[in-house]
C-alpha positions, 0 to 999 in steps of 0.5 A: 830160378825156372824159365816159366813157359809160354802159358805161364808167361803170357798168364803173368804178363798179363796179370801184371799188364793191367794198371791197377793189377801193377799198382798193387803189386806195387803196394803188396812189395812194401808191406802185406796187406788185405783187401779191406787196408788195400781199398782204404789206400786205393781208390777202388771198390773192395769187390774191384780189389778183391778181382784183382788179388784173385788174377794175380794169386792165379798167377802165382804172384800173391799169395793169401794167408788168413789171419784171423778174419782177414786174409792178407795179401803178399808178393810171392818174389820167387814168381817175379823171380821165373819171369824176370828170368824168362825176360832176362833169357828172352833180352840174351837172346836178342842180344846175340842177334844183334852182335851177329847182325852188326859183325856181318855189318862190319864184316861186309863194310871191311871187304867192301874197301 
């Protein structure tokens, strides 16, 4: 998985920031589905559906493929994937901080006796 950069992590977080953009994502992870079966599901205007969708596919976490007259919608796992790594490095990070933080704690407390 790739570590996404700052632009690219900011455009997805903020995708995946806003409530209804979350609860669609949601339903696209159980099973595919367009934006007319999306608006029959949800309660959300068909135009509100159809806003959102193109957020997330500019953010490289849906993709759409025409199947006959309709486009279908899915999650496109290997995005999720880039920012649960970027996530995951970011966590590693502060970890180490906090290790080094508290064995300086510890160290001081044990000249301090």
């Amino acid at each position: 998985m790739n570590r996404l950069g700052t632009a690219e992590s900011v455009q997805v977080l903020r995708a995946l920031g806003e409530s209804t953009r979350w609860e669609l994502m949601l339903r696209l992870g159980q099973a595919p589905a367009s934006a007319s079966g999306l608006q029959h599901e949800l309660s959300i205007s068909r135009q509100g559906i159809m806003k959102h969708l193109e957020i997330l596919r500019e953010a490289g976490l849906v993709s759409a493929e025409r199947d006959g007259r309709a486009v279908v919608y899915q999650v496109a796992p290997e995005r999720l994937g880039d920012i649960a790594a970027t996530l995951d490095e970011l966590s590693r990070g502060w970890d180490r901080r906090l290790a080094a933080i508290k064995r300086a704690a510890e160290s001081r407390d044990s000249t301090a006796d």
